[in-house]
C-alpha positions as CSV (number, residue, x, y, z in Angstrom):
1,X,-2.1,179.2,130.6
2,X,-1.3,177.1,127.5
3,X,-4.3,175.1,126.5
4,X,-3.7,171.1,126.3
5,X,-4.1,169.5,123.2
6,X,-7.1,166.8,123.5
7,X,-6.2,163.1,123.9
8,X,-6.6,161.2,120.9
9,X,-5.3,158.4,118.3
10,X,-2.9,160.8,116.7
11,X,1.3,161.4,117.7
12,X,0.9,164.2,120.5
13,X,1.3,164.5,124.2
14,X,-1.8,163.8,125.3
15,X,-2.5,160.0,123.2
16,X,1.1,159.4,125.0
17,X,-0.7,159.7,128.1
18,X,-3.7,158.1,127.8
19,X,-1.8,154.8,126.1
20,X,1.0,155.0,129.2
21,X,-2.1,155.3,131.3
22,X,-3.6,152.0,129.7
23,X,-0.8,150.3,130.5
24,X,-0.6,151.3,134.2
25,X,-4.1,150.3,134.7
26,X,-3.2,147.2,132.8
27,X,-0.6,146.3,135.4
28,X,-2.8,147.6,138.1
29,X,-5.5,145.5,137.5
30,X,-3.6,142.0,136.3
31,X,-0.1,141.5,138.2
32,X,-0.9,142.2,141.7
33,X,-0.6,138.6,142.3
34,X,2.6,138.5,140.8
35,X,4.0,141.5,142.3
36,X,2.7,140.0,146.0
37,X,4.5,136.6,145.1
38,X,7.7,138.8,144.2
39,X,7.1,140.5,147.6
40,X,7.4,137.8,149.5
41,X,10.3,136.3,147.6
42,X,12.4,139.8,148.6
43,X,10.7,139.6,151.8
44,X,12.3,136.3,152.6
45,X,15.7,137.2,151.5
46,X,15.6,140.8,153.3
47,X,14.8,138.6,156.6
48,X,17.1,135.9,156.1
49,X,19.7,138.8,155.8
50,X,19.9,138.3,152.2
51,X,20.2,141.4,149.6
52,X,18.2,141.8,146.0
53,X,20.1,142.0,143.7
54,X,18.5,144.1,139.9
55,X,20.1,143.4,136.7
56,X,18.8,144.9,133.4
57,X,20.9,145.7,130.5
58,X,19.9,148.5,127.7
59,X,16.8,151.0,129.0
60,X,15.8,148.3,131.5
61,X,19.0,149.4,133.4
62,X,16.2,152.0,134.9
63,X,14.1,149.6,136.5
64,X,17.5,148.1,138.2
65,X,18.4,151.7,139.7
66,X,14.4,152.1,140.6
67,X,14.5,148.9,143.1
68,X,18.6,149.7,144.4
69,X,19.8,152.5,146.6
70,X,17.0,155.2,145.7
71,X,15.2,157.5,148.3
72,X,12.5,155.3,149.9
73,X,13.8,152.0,148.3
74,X,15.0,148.8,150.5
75,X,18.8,149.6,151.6
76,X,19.9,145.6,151.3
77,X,19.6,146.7,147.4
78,X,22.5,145.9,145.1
79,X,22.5,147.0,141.4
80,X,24.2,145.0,138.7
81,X,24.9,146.1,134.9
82,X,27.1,145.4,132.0
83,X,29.1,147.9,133.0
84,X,30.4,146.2,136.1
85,X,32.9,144.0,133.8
86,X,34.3,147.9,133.2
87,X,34.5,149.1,136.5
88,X,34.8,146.0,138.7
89,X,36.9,143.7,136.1
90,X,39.5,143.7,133.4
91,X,37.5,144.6,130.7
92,X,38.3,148.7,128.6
93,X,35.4,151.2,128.0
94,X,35.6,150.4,124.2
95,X,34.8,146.8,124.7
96,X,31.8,148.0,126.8
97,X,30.2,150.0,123.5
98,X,29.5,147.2,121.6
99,X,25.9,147.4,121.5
100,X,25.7,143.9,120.9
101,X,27.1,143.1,124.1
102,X,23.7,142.3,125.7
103,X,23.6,139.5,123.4
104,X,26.6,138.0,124.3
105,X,26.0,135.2,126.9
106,X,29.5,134.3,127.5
107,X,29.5,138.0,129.2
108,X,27.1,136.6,131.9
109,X,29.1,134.2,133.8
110,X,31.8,137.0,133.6
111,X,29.0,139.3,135.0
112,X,27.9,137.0,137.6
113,X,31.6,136.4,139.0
114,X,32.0,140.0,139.8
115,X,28.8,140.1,141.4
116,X,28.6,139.9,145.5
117,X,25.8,137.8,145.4
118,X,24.8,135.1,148.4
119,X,23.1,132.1,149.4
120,X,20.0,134.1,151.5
121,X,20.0,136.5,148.0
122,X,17.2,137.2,145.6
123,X,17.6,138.2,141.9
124,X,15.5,140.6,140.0
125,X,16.1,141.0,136.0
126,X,14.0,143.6,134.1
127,X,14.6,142.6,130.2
128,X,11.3,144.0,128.0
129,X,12.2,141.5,125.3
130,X,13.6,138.7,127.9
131,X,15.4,137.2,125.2
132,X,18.5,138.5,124.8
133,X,21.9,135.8,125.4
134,X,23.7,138.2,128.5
135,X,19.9,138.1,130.4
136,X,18.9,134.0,129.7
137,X,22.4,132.9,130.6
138,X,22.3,134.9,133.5
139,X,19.1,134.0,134.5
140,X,20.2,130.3,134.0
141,X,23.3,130.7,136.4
142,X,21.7,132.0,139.0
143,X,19.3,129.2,138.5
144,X,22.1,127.2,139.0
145,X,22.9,128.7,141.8
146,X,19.5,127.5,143.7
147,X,19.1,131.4,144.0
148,X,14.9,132.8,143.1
149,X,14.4,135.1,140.2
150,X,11.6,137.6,139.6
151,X,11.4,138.3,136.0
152,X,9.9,141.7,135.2
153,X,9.0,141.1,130.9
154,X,6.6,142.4,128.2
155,X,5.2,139.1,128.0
156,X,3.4,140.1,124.4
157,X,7.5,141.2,122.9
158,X,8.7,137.5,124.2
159,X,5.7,135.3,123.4
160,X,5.9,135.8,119.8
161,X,9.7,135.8,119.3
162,X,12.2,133.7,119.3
163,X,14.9,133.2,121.8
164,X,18.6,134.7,120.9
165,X,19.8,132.2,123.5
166,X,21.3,128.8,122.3
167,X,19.1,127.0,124.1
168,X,16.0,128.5,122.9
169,X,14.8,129.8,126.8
170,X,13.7,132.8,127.2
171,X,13.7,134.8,130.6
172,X,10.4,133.9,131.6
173,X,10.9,130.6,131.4
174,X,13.6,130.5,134.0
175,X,11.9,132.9,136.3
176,X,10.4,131.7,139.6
177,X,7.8,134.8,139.5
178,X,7.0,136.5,136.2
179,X,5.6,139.6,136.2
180,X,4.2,141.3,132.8
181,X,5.2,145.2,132.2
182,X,2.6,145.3,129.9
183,X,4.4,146.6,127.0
184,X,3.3,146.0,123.6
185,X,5.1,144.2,121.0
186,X,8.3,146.6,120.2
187,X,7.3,148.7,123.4
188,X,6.4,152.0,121.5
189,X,2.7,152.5,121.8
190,X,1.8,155.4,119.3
191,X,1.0,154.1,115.7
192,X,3.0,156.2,113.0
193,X,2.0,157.3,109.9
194,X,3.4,154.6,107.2
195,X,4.3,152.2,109.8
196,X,6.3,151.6,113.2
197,X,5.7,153.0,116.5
198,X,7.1,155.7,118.7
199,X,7.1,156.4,122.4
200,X,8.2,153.6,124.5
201,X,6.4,152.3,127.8
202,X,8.5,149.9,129.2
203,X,10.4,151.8,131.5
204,X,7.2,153.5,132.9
205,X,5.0,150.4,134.3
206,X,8.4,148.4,135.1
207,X,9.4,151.8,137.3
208,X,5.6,151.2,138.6
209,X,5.9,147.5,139.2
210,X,9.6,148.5,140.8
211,X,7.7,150.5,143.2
212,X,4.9,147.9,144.1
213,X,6.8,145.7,145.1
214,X,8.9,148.1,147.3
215,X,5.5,148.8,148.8
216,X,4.0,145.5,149.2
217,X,7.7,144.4,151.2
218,X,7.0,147.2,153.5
219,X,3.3,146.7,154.2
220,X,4.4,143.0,155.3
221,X,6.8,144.2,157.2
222,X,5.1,146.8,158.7
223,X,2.2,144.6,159.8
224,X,5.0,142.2,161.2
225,X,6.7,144.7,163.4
226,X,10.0,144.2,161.6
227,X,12.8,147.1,161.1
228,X,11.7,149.0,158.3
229,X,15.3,149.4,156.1
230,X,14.6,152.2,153.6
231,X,16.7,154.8,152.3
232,X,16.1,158.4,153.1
233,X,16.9,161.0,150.4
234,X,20.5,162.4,150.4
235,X,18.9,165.7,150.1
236,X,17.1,166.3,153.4
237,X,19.0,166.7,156.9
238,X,20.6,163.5,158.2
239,X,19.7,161.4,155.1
240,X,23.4,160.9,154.2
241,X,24.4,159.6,158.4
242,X,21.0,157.7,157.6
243,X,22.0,155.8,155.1
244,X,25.9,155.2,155.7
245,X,24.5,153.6,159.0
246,X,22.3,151.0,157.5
247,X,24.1,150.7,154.6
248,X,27.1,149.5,157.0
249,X,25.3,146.1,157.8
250,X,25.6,145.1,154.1
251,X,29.6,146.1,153.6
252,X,31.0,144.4,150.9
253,X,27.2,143.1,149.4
254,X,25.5,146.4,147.9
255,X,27.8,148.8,145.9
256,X,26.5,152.0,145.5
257,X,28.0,153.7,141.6
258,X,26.5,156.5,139.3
């Protein structure tokens, strides 16, 4: 058996884990009220026949496919990314590698138009930094919209900098529930030797705070009597008939891509 290195301040394995560790506990301990207001924000939209609908551009694309059309996720779950002005609208695959486009808020109402997004919805956006011009403008137009947004942010990246949207908003300021990933400043939490950071964190506690959220829909439902809508893993018998069935109900509003 190969002998773990011990935890400590250095750059190895184990200091990953005990910092990612800190974090979970972080969010464990701090953001259940949050993550229970967020709850009942999907709740009311999965009851009213609404779907949520997760945007997140750059790595926090991960917490989008962690809250739509996973095994034991809510099926009324649509995902939406930068991509979708590729593969639902006009726009080439070389436009779509300009790693600036997240900054681009004239991309969001172009964003927003191609997504299938109702009145009953409910809008989720995971952005670590929260300040980038594709995220705040389309947090503001689905403000517009009347439509609630749960904001899942490193609230000590945003606090201390400034907004890269024209008008200086951020994406917790537009957010009807905010909910803090507890990521650090530049999200990598092991200190390197001259300076900066490595190991990100982000995409750890927002996967966690995907999955409380999932849970705390289901308890309420659960204690409620409702239908319990959750996906079942392609890979076990029947999960595929299992799916296509529920998934029927919401033709048209959840699209399912790689």
């Amino acid at each position: 058996m190969t002998e773990r290195a011990p935890a400590g301040p250095g750059v190895d394995a184990m200091s990953f884990v005990e910092a990612a560790r800190e974090r979970i506990d972080y969010v464990a301990s701090t953001q259940q009220d949050a993550v229970a207001a967020a709850a009942e924000l999907l709740l009311a939209a999965v009851r009213a026949g609404g779907v949520v609908h997760a945007f997140g551009s750059g790595h926090s694309q991960a917490f989008a496919m962690e809250i739509a059309g996973r095994a034991g996720g809510l099926i009324p779950t649509n995902m939406i990314a930068l991509r979708d002005v590729v593969m639902y609208g006009s726009r080439t695959p070389q436009q779509l590698r300009d790693d600036k486009l997240e900054r681009n808020p004239q991309i969001a109402q172009e964003i927003l138009d191609l997504a299938p997004i109702g009145k009953n919805d409910v809008v989720v956006i995971a952005s670590n930094s929260g300040i980038n011009g594709a995220i705040v403008e389309f947090a503001s137009l689905v403000v517009e919209r009347g439509l609630p947004i749960v904001a899942i942010t490193s609230l000590a990246h945003s606090d201390v900098v400034e907004s890269r949207h024209p008008s200086g908003k951020k994406l917790k300021d537009l957010a009807t529930v905010v909910i803090d990933n507890g990521a650090p400043f530049g999200d990598a939490v092991l200190a390197l030797p001259g300076g900066g950071a490595a190991c990100g964190v982000s995409s750890i506690t927002a996967a966690l705070i995907a999955q409380m959220i999932v849970a705390e829909v289901l308890r309420r439902q659960i204690a409620a009597g409702d239908e319990l809508l959750v996906y079942r893993s392609a890979n076990v018998p029947d999960g595929d008939a299992h799916n296509t069935e529920l998934e029927a109900r919401y033709a048209g509003r959840i699209r399912r891509s790689a």
